[in-house]
C-alpha positions in Angstrom: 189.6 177.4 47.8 189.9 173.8 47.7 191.5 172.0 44.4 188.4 170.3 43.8 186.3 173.2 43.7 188.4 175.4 41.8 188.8 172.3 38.8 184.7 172.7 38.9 184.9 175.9 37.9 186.8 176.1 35.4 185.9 173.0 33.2 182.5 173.6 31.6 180.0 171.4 33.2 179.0 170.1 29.8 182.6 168.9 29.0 182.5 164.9 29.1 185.5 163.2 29.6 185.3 159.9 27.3 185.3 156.6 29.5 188.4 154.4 29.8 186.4 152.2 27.7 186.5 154.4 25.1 189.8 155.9 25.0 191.4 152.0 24.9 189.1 152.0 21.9 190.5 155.4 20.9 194.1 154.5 21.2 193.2 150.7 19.0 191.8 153.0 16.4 195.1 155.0 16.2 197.1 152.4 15.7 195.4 150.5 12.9 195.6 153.8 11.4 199.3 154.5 12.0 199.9 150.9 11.1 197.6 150.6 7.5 199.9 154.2 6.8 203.3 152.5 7.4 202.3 149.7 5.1 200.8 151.7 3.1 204.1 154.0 2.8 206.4 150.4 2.7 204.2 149.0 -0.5 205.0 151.7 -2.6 208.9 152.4 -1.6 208.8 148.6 -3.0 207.0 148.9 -5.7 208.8 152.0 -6.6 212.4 150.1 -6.7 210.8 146.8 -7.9 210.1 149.9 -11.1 213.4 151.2 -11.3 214.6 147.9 -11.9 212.3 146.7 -14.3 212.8 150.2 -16.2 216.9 149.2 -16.2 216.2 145.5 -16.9 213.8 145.0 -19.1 214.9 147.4 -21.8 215.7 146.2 -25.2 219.7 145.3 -25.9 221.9 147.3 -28.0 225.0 146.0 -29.1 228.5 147.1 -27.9 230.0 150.5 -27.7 234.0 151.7 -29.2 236.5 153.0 -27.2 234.6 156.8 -27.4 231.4 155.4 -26.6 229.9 155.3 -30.0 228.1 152.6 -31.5 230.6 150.1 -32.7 234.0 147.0 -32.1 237.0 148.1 -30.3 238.4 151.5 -31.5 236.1 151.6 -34.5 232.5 152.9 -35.3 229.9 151.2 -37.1 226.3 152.5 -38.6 224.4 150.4 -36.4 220.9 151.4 -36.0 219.5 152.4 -32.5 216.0 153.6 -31.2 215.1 157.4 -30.7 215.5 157.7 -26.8 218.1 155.2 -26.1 220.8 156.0 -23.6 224.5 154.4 -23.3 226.8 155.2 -20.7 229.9 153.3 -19.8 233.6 153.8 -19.2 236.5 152.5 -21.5 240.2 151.9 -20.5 243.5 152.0 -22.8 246.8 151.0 -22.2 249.8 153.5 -22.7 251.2 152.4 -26.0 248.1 152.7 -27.6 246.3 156.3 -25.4 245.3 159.4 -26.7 246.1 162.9 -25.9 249.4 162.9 -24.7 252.9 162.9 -26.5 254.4 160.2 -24.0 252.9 156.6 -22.9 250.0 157.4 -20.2 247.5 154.9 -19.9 243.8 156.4 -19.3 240.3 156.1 -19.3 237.7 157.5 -21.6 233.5 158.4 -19.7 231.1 159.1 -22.0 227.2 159.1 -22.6 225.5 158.6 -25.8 222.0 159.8 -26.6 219.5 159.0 -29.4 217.8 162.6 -29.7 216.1 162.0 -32.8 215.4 159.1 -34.9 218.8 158.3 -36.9 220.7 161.3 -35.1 222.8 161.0 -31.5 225.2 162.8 -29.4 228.2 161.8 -27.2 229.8 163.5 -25.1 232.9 161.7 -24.0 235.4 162.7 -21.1 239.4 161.7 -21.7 241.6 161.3 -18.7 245.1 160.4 -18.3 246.5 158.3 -15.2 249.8 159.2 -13.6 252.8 157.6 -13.8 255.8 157.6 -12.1 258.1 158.2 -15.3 255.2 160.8 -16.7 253.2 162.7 -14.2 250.1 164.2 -14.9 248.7 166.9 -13.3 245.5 165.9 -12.3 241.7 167.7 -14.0 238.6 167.3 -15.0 240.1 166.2 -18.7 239.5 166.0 -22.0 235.9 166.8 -23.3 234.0 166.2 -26.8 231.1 166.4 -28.2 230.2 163.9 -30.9 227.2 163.3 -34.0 226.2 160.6 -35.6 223.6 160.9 -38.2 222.7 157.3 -40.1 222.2 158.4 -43.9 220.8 155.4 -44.8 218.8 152.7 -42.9 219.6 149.2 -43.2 217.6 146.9 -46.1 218.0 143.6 -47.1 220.3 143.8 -49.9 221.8 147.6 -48.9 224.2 148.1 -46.2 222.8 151.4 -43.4 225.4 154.3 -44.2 226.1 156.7 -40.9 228.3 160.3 -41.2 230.4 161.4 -38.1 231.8 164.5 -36.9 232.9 166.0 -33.8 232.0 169.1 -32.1 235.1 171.7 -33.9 235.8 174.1 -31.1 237.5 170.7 -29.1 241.0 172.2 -28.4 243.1 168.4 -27.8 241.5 166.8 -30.9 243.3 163.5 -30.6 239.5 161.8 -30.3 237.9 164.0 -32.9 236.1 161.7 -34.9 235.3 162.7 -38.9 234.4 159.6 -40.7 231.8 157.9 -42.7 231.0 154.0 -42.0 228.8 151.1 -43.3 227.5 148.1 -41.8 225.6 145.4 -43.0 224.0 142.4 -41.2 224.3 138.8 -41.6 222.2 135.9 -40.6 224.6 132.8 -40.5 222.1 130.4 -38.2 219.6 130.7 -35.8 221.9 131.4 -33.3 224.6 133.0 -34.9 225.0 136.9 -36.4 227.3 138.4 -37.8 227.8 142.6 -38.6 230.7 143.9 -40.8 231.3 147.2 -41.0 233.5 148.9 -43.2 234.9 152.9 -43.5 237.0 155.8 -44.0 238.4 158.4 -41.3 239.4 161.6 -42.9 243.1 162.7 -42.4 241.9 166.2 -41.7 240.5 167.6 -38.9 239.1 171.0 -37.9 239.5 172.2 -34.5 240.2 175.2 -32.2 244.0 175.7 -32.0 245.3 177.2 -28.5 245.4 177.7 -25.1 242.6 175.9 -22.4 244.2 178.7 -20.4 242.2 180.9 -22.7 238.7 182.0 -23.4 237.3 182.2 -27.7 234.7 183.2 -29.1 232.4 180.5 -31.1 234.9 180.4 -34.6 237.9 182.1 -33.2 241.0 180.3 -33.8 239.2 177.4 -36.0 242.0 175.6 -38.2 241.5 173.3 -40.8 245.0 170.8 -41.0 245.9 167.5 -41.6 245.4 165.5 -38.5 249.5 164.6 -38.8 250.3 168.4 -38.1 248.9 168.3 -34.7 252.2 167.1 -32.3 249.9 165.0 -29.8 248.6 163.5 -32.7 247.9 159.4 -32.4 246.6 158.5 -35.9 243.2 157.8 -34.8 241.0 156.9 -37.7 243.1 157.8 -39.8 242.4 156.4 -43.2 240.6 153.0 -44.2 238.9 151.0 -41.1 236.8 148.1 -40.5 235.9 145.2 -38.7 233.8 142.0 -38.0 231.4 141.0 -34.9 229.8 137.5 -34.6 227.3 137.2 -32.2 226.3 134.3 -30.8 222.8 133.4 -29.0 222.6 137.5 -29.2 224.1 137.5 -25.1 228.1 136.5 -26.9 230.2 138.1 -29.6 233.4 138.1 -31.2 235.1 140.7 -32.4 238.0 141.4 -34.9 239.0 145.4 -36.9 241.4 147.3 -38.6 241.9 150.6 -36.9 243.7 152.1 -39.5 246.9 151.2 -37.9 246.5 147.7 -36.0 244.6 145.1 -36.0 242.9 144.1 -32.9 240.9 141.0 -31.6 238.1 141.2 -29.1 235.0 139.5 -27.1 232.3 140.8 -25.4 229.3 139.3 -23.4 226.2 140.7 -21.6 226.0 140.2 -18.2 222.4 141.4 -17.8 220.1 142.4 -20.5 221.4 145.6 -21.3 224.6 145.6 -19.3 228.0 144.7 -21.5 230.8 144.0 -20.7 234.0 143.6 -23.2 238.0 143.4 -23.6 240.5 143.4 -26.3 244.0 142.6 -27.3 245.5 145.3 -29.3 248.1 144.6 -32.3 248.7 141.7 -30.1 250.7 143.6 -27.5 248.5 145.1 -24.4 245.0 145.1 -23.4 241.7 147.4 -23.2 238.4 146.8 -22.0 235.4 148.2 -20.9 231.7 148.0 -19.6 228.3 150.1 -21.0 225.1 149.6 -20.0 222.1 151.3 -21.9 218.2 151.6 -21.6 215.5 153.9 -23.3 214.1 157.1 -22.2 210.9 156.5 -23.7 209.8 153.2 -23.9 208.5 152.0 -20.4 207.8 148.1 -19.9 203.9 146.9 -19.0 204.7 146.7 -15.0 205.8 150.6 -15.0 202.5 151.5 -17.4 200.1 150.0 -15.0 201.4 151.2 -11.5 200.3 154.8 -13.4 197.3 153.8 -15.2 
């Protein structure tokens, strides 16, 4: 039977296949489509990022972070006020001669994240490592962690200083960063462009913590010890008695910075690159350097641009 027959056939006599007219028109019609989709699609990747940096930008400032990540100079805290919702994260370097956790002179580095859970009240969680040396290996690990509170007693007023309490998380078993101490700061306007905050407080000698083994696995209270921080043999004398310090601020994007550790007396500066992003260095009883970069924004408070893209 021939081909043309057969085709007859089978395709329903009712079928009409559309002109080329049409199907040019068909095809034009597809592509607007596809196109107005891709642009579509293109429009809100870039208004999506052109979010995500507003949200990181645009955030209000909060002032520099410690060595642990807490609110305050250079290796001190202060009781400075911060919104519920804000978020700090950063990373902290120390020289040898001045470290933590180790009995010889490793230098390190100290991660951490701070979070404002409730108003007045935040956490930090704070991550210790030591780098190795050719005269002091170290075996290489996740390192140290702690878990930190701040709770601010009393708010700032104009003629009363804010008040703050800190304590660290007891079941820590390398406590050289545990942190028990109560701090206040006041504020001072000098000029229109010039702050200053001075803070002033005492780090208890004791400390309680977990004493043994990481090699081993406690219960919530086992091996708790309360002792004078000088007992422990790793111990570095942190916040150890009588602190304080000084920040001047200029033009609230520059600052200044001179404490008391408890043990030395260190000098400092910090500036902010970007809106929220610090970064900051110090010289340390005059004999090696630290420094450090945070960056911080709020969990809660979105700016105008983000509010409308949902509204």
């Amino acid at each position: 039977m021939p081909i043309h027959l057969l085709l007859r056939m089978l395709i329903p006599q009712r079928l009409q296949l559309p002109a080329l007219p049409e199907l040019r028109l068909l095809k034009a019609a597809i592509i607007r489509a596809v196109d107005s989709n891709i642009r579509n699609m293109k429009s809100s990747v870039r208004d999506g990022f052109l979010s995500f940096l507003t949200l990181l930008f645009t955030m209000p400032s909060f002032a520099q972070t410690n060595i642990s990540g807490k609110a305050g100079l250079i290796y001190t805290p202060a009781a400075r006020y911060t919104e519920d919702g804000n978020m700090a994260f950063g990373i902290h370097f120390f020289p040898g001669n001045y470290g933590f956790g180790t009995d010889n002179s490793n230098p390190g580095r100290v991660l951490y994240m701070n979070l404002t859970v409730l108003p007045r009240f935040d956490v930090n969680i704070s991550m210790l490592q030591l780098f190795s040396t050719s005269d002091n290996p170290v075996k290489l690990g996740l390192g140290d962690r702690q878990l930190d509170f701040r709770y601010l007693v009393l708010k700032e007023k104009p003629r009363r200083p804010s008040l703050a309490v800190i304590v660290s998380n007891p079941a820590s078993i390398s406590p050289t960063l545990l942190t028990h101490a109560v701090v206040a700061t006041k504020n001072f306007t000098i000029s229109k462009n010039i702050t200053a905050e001075v803070s002033a407080g005492y780090g208890s000698p004791y400390h309680v913590y977990r004493k043994g083994s990481t090699l081993q696995n406690y219960g919530l209270f086992d091996n708790l010890v309360f002792e004078k921080k000088s007992k422990y043999s790793r111990h570095k004398h942190y916040l150890e008695g009588p602190f304080g310090g000084i920040s001047v601020q200029f033009r609230k994007k520059y600052g200044l910075m001179l404490e008391y550790d408890s043990r030395n007396v260190n000098v400092g500066a910090y500036a902010m690159v970007m809106k929220n992003w610090i970064v900051q260095a110090a010289v340390l009883n005059a004999e090696q350097i630290t420094f450090g970069t945070s960056y911080n924004f709020s969990l809660l408070k979105l700016p105008n641009r983000i509010r409308k893209l949902h509204e």
